[in-house]
Each structure stands twice: as C-alpha cells, then as structure tokens.
C-alpha positions as CSV (number, residue, x, y, z in Angstrom):
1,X,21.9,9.4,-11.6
2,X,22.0,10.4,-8.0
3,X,23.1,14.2,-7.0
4,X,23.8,16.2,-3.8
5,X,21.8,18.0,-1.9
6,X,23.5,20.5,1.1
7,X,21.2,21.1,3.9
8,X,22.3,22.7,6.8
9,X,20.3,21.4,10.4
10,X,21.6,21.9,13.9
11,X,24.5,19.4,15.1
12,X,22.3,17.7,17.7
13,X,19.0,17.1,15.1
14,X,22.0,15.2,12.9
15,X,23.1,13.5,15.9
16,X,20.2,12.3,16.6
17,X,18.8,11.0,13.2
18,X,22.5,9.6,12.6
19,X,21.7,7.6,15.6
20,X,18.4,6.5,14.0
21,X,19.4,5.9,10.7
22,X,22.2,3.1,12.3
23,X,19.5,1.7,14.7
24,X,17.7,0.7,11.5
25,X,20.5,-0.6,9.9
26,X,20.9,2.5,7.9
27,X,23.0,5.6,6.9
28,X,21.8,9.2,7.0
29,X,21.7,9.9,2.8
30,X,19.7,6.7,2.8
31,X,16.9,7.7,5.8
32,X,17.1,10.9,4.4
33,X,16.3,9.7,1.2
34,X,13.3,7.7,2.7
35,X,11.9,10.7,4.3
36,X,12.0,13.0,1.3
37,X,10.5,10.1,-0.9
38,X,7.5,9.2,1.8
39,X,7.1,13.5,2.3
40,X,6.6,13.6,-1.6
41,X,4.3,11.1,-2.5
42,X,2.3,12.0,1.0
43,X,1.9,15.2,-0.8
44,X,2.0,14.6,-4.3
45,X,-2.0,15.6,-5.5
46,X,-1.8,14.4,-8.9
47,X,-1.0,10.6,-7.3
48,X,-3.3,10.9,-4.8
49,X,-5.9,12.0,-7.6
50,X,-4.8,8.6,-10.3
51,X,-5.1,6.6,-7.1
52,X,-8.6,7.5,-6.3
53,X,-9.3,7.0,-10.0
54,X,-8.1,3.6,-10.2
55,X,-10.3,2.7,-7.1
56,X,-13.4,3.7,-8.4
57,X,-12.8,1.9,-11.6
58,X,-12.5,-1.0,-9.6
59,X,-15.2,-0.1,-7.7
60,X,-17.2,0.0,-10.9
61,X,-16.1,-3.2,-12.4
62,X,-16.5,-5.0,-9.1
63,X,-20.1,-4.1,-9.2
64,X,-20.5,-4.5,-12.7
65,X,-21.3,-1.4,-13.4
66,X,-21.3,-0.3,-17.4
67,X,-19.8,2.9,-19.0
68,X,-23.3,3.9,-19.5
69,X,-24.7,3.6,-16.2
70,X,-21.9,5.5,-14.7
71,X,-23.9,9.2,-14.8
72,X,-27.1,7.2,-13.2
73,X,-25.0,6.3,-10.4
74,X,-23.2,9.5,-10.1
75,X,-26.6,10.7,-9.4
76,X,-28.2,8.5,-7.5
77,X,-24.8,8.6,-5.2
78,X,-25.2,12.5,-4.8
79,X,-29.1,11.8,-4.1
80,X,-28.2,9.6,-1.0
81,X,-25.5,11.8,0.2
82,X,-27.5,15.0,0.2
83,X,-30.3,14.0,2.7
C-alpha cells in the first residue's frame, strides 16, 4: 500500500518538474516516484553486489568453467592483473 511523503522544495524547483512530469505524460507523485526508485537502486550496494555475482556465474558457465577450477582461475586472474 502506497503512503505519503511531505517534502518541502522551493515553489519554482516544483514548477519546474510539474512542468516536466506533464511534458512526459506524467504527474509529479509519479516522476517523483521514478526518481526516488532510479536514486535507490543506483545506490543500493547489496544489488549492485547480487548483480556482479550473477555475471560472473555466467561468466563461468559461458566458459565452462567447473566449481573446482574456480580458485585456479581466481589466481591465474590476479596473476595477469598484477604485472
């Protein structure tokens, strides 16, 4: 269930994003909803971190790489990126 939130900005900044929102076909709770959700996830470490896991398990499987070869190329990754 959806609840308020007050904010309190300066008359022109809601003027102006009012203006916005209704270019895009929009109303102000719903850019500002946008926004908040994009400004979240953007920061959100813990997503950002499953994200990265997921693409180096696809990395892996696309290269056929086994569970017990993962610590070989673990190393042999930190080798080439040392020099």
């Amino acid at each position: 269930m959806a609840t308020q939130m007050i904010i309190r900005i300066e008359a022109s900044l809601k003027d102006k994003v009012s203006r916005l929102a209704q270019s895009e076909g929009k109303n102000l709770s719903e850019l500002v909803r946008e926004l908040l959700e994009k400004y979240t996830k953007e920061r959100d470490m813990g997503a950002y971190i499953d994200s990265l896991w997921d693409k180096i398990g696809m990395d892996l499987s696309k290269n056929n790489i086994s569970e017990s070869e993962i610590e070989n190329v673990i190393k042999q990754t930190r080798l080439s990126n040392a020099g």
